[in-house]
C-alpha positions as CSV (number, residue, x, y, z in Angstrom):
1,X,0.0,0.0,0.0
2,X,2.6,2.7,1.0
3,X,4.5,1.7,-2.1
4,X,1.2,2.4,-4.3
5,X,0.9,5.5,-2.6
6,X,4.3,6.6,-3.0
7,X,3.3,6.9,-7.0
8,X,-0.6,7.5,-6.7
9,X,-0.5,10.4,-4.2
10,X,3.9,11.4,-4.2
11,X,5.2,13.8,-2.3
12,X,8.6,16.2,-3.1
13,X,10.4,13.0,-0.6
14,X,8.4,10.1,-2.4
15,X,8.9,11.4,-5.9
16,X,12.8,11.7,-5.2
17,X,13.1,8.0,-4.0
18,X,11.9,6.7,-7.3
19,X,14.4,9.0,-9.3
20,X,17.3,7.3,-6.6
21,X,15.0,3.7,-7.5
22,X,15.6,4.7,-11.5
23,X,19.4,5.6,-10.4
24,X,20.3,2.4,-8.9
25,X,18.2,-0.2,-11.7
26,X,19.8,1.7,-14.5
27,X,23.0,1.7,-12.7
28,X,22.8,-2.3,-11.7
29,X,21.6,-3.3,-15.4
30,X,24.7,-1.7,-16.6
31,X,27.0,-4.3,-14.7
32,X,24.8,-7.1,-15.3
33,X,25.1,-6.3,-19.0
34,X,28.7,-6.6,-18.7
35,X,28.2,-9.7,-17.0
36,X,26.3,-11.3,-20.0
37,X,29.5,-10.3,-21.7
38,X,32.5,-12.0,-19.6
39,X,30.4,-15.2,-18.9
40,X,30.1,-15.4,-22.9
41,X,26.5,-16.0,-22.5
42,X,26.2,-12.6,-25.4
43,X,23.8,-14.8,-27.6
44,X,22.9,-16.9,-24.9
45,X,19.5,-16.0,-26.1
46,X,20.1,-16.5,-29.8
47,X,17.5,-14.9,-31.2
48,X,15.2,-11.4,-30.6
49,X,12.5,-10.7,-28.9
50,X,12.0,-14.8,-28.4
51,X,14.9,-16.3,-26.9
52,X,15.1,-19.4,-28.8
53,X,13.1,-19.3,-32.5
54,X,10.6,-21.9,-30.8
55,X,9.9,-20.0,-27.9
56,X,9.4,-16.9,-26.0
57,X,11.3,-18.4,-22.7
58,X,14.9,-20.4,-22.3
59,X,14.4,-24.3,-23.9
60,X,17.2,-26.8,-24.7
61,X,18.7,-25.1,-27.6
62,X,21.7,-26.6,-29.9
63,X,24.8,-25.2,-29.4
64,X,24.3,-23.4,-25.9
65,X,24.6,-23.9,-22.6
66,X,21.6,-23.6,-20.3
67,X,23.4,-21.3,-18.0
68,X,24.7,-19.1,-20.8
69,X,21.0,-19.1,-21.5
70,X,20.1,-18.5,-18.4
71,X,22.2,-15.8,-17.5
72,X,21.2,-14.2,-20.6
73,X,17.4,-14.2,-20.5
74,X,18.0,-13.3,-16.5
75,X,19.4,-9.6,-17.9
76,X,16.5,-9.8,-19.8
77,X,13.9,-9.8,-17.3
78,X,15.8,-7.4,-15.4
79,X,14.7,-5.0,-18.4
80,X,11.5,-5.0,-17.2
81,X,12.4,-4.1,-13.4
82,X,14.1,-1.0,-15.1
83,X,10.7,-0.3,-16.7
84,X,8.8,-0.9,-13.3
85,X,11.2,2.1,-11.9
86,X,10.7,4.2,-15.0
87,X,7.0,4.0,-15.0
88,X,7.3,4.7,-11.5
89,X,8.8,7.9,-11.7
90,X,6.7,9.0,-14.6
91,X,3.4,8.1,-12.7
92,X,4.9,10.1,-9.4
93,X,5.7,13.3,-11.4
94,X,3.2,13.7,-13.2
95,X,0.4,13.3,-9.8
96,X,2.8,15.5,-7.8
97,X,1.2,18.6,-6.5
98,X,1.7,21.7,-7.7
99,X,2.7,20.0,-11.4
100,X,6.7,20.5,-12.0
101,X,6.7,20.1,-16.1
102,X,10.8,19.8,-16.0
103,X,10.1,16.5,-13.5
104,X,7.3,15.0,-16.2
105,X,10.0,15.8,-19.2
106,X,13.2,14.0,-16.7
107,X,10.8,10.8,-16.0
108,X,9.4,10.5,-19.8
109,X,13.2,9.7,-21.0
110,X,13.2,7.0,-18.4
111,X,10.3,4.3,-20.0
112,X,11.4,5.8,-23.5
113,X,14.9,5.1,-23.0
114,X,14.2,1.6,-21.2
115,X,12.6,0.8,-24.9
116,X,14.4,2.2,-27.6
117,X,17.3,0.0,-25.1
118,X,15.4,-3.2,-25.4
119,X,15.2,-2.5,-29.3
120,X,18.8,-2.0,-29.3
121,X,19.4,-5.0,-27.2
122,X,17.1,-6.7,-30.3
123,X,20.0,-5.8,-32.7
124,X,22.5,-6.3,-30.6
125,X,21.6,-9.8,-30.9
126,X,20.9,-10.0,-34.3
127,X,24.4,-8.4,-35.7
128,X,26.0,-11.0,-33.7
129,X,27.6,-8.9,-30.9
130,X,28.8,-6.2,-33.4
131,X,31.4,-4.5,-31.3
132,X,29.8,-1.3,-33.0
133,X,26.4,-2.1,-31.4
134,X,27.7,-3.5,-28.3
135,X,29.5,-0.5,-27.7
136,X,26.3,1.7,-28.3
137,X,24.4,-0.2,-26.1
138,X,26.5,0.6,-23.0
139,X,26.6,4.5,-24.1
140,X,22.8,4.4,-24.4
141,X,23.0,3.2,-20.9
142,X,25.5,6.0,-20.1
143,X,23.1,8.5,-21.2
144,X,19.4,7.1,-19.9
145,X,21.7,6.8,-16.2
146,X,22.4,10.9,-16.9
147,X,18.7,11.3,-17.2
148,X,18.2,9.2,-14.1
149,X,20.3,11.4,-12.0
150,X,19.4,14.7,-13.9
151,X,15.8,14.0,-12.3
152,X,17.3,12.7,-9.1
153,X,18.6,16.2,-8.6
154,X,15.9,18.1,-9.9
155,X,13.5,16.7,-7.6
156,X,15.6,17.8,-4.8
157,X,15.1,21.5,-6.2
158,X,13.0,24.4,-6.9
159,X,12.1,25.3,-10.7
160,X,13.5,29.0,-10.3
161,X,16.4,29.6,-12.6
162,X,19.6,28.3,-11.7
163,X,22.4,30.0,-9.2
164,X,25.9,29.3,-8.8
165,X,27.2,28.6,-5.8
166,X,30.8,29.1,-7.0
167,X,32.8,31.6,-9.8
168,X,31.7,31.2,-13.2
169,X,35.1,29.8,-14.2
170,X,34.9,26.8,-11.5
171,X,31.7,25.9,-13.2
172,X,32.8,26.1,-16.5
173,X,35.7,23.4,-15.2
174,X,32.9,21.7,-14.0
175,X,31.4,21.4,-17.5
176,X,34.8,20.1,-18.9
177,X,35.4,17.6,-16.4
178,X,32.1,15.7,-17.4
179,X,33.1,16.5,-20.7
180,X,36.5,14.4,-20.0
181,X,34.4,11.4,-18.4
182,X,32.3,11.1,-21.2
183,X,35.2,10.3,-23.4
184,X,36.2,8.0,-20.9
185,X,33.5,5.9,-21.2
186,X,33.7,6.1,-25.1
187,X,37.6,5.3,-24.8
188,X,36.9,2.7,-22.9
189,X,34.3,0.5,-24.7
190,X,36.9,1.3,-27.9
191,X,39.1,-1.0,-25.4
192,X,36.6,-3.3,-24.3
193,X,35.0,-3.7,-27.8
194,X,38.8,-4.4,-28.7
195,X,39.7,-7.0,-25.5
196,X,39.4,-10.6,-25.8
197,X,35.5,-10.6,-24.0
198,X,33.3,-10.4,-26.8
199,X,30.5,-12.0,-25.5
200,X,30.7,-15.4,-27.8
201,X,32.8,-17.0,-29.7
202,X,31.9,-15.9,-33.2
203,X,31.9,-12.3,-32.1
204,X,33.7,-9.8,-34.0
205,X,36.2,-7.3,-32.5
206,X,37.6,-4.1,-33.0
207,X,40.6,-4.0,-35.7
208,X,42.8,-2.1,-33.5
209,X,45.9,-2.7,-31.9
210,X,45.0,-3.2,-28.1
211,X,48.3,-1.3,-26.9
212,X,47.7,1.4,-28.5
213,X,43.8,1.8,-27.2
214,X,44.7,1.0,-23.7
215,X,47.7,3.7,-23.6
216,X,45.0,6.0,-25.3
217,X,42.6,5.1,-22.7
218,X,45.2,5.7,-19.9
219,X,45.9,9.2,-21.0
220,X,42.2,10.3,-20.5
221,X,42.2,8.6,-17.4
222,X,45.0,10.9,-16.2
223,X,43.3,14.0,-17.7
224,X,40.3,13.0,-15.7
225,X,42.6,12.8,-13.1
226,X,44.1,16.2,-13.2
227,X,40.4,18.0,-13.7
228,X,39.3,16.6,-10.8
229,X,42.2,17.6,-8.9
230,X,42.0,21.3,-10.0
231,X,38.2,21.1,-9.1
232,X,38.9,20.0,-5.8
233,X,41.3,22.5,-5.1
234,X,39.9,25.4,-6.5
235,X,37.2,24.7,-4.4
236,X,38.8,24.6,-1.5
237,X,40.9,27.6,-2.1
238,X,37.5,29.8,-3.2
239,X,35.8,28.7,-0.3
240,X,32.9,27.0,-2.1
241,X,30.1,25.0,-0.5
242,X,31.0,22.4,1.7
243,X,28.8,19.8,0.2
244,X,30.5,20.6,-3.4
245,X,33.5,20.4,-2.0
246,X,32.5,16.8,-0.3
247,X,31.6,15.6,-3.8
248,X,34.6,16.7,-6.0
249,X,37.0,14.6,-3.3
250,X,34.1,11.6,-2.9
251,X,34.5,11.7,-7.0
252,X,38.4,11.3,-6.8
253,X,38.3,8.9,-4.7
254,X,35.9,6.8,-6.6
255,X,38.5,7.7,-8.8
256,X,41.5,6.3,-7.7
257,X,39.3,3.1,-6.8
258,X,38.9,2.4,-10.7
259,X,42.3,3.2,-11.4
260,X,43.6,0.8,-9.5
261,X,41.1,-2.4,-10.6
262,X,42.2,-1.2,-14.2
263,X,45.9,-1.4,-13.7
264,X,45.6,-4.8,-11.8
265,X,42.9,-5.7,-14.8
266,X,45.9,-5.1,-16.9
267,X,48.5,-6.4,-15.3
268,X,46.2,-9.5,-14.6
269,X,45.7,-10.0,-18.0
270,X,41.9,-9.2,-18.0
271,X,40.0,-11.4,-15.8
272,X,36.5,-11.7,-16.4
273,X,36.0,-10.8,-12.9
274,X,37.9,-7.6,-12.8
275,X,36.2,-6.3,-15.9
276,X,32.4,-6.8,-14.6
277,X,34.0,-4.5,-11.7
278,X,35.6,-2.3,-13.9
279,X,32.3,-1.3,-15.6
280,X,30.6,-1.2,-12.3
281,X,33.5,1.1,-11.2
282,X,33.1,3.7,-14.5
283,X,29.7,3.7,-13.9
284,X,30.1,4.9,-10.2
285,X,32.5,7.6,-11.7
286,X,29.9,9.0,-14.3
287,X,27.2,9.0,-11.9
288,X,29.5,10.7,-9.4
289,X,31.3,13.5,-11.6
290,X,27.6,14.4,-12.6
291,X,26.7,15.0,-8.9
292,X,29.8,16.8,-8.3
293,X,28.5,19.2,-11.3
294,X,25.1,19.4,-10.1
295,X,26.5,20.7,-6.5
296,X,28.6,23.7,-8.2
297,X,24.6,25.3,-8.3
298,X,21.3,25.6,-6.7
299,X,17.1,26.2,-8.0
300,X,15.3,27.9,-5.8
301,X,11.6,27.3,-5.5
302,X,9.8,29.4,-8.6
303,X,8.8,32.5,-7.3
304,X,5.0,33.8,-7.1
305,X,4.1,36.8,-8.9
306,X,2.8,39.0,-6.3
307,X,-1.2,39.2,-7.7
308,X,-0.9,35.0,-7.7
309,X,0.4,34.8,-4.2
310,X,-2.5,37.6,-3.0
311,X,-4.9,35.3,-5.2
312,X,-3.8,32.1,-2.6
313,X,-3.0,33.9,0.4
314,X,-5.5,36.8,0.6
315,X,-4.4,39.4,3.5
316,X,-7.5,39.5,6.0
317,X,-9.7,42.4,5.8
């Protein structure tokens, strides 16, 4: 009951639990999808939207494992938790009182994205694991997780227009830090679609020397590095916020934490292990250097023209 009225009649707290509910099932889908990946269970379900061509649901199939099968069709049906949260949060914003139009627009993505990710997932499938879909499939998930938190934030504010709680400049290194993570990410499915997990055996991989992407991948990673540094310092030194100052360091350290699984990932010679941690890790990172951005500013609550707020609070006579 309390969960049905947590959608049916939300308030500004309930409303902000399922954006942190969309958070986490976009965030945990992620790793699970890499986990499809290092068990080799990528066409564990060989065909799309049926599993098998005979049927809808895992049956004996030639050629495949039932656990590859199983594991597959399991990341499947997580699909559909995702959903549950997205509908959830588009249900709870849109009967929030007084209507927030930004919070309807945030939760809309997160259904629509859950879909045009399932059709995705259907091609995914059908060019084989295609390093090139593969890869696209993650970043999809990269961006519908930006949504996720983009309306986490949100409904912790006001719809006034935005203030900075810092110098313009700090901001604007803000901006290019998340700009840095976002190649990141892309960097790094380069490597991954490049590595030796593809998923399956017949999978295709990137034609480029694995060197040469993992030293390129390694030079963003200390760019990152340094932004994040310089944001942490020149907020300490400008006397910023303390919670924005609490995130820039809680984001290097979550830093340094993926840095070192990736150089004993390397050095380890790419356990399956390591990598499902490695793309929980970088998924921690973009969700973190997001909320580090987010805490450089503020929204007020929307203020009330005058005649409006006489309207709903008349003076007495």
């Amino acid at each position: 009951m309390d969960l049905w009225l947590s959608v049916w009649s939300p308030t500004a707290a309930t409303m902000r639990r399922w954006a942190l509910a969309a958070v986490v099932a976009n965030a945990g889908i992620t790793v699970t999808g890499a986990a499809v990946r290092v068990t080799k269970s990528g066409l564990g379900c060989p065909t799309w939207p049926r599993c098998t061509p005979e049927s809808l649901l895992p049956t004996a199939h030639e050629g495949i494992s039932a656990a590859n099968m199983a594991v597959e069709f399991g990341n499947r049906l997580l699909a559909f938790l995702v959903l549950a949260a997205g509908l959830g949060c588009l249900i709870a914003a849109a009967r929030l009182a007084p209507r927030r139009r930004a919070l309807i627009g945030l939760a809309l993505v997160q259904p629509a994205g859950v879909v045009a990710q399932s059709v995705w997932g259907g091609l995914v499938v059908r060019s084989a694991l295609n390093p090139v879909t593969v890869s696209v499939h993650f970043l999809l998930s990269i961006a519908l997780l930006a949504a996720c938190v983009a309306l986490y934030v949100r409904a912790g504010e006001g719809d006034g227009a935005p203030e900075s709680l810092v110098h313009r400049d700090i901001r604007i290194l803000g901006r290019a830090l998340v700009a840095a993570v976002a190649v990141l990410l892309v960097v790094g499915v380069v490597v991954t679609g490049t590595g030796p997990h593809s998923g399956d055996e017949i999978a295709t991989r990137f034609p480029f020397d694995i060197q040469a992407v993992v030293r390129l991948h390694a030079d963003v990673v200390y760019v990152v590095l340094g932004l994040t540094l310089a944001l942490l310092l020149t907020l300490r030194v400008s006397g910023a916020p303390a919670h924005a100052r609490r995130a820039a360091l809680v984001l290097l350290g979550v830093e340094l934490a993926q840095g070192v699984v990736g150089y004993v990932q390397y050095f380890l010679a790419v356990p399956a292990v390591l990598v499902g941690v490695h793309v929980f890790g970088a998924t921690l990172v973009w969700i973190f250097t997001l909320r580090a951005m987010y805490a450089l500013r503020t929204r007020p609550a929307l203020a009330v023209p005058s005649a409006e707020r006489e309207r709903l609070d008349p003076v007495p006579a």
